[in-house]
SEZAVEX-30048 format. One line per 8 residues: number of its first residue (from 1); for each residue x, y negated, z negated of C-alpha. Coordinates in steps of 0.25 Angstrom, whole numbers, padded with zeros to 4 digits. Layout:
! SEZAVEX-30048
NUM> X/Y/Z | ...;
This chain:
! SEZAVEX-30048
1> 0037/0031/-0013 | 0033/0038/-0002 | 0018/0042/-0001 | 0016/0058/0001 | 0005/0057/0014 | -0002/0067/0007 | -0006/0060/-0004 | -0010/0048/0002;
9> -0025/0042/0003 | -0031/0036/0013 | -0040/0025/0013 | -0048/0020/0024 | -0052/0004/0024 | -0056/-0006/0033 | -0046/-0017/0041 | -0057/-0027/0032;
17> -0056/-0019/0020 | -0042/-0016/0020 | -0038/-0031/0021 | -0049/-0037/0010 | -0040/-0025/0001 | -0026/-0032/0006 | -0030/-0046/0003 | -0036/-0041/-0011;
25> -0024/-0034/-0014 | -0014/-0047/-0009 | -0022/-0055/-0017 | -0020/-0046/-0030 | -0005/-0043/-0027 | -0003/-0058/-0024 | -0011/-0064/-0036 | -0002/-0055/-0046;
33> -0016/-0051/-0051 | -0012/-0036/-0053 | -0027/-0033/-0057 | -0020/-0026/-0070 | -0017/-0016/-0062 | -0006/-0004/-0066 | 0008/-0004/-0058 | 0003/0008/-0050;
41> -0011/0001/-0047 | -0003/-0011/-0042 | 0008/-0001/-0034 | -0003/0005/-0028 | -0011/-0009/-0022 | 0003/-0015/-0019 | 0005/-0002/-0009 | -0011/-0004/-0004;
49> -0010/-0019/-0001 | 0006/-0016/0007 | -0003/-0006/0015 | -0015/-0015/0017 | -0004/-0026/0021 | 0004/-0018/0030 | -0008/-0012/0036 | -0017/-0024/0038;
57> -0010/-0034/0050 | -0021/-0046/0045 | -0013/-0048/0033 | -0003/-0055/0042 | -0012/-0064/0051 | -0015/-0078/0049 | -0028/-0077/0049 | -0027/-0065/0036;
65> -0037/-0073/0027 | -0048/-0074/0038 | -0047/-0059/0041 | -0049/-0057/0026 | -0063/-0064/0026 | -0067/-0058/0037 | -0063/-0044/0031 | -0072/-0049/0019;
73> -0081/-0052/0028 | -0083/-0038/0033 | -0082/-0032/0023 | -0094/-0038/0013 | -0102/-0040/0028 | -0103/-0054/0025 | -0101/-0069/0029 | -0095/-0076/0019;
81> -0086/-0065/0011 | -0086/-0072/-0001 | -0100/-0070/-0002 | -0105/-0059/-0014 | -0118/-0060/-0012 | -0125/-0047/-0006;
């Protein structure tokens, strides 16, 4: 269905941000762990991870995992990225 542009939200993230969201939703969408989400819920990430993946080139490289510690990295400003501590 097409979206009318005046009715459409913008939402501004970063290329580290945008891609930790991608690899969270994959992660959902390919562990079948629908988070008991409602159809419309799950119609709604379904659309945001196709954007995100057509958007984000990294998806594709060889090197996709390494990109995403790193955005981990960036993101929590810290060495190790599974680190929780302060």
């Amino acid at each position: 269905m097409p979206v009318d542009p005046t009715d459409c939200v913008t939402i501004q993230l970063s290329r580290s941000e945008a891609l930790i969201l991608f690899e969270w939703l994959a992660k959902h969408d390919a562990s079948g762990d629908s988070m008991a989400l409602g159809p419309a819920e799950q119609q709604v990430l379904w659309k945001v991870e196709g954007q995100l993946e057509k958007t984000l080139d990294e998806v594709l490289l060889p090197d996709y995992q390494a990109r995403v510690i790193a955005a981990r990295k960036s993101i929590l400003g810290k060495e190790d990225p599974d680190d929780e501590t302060t």
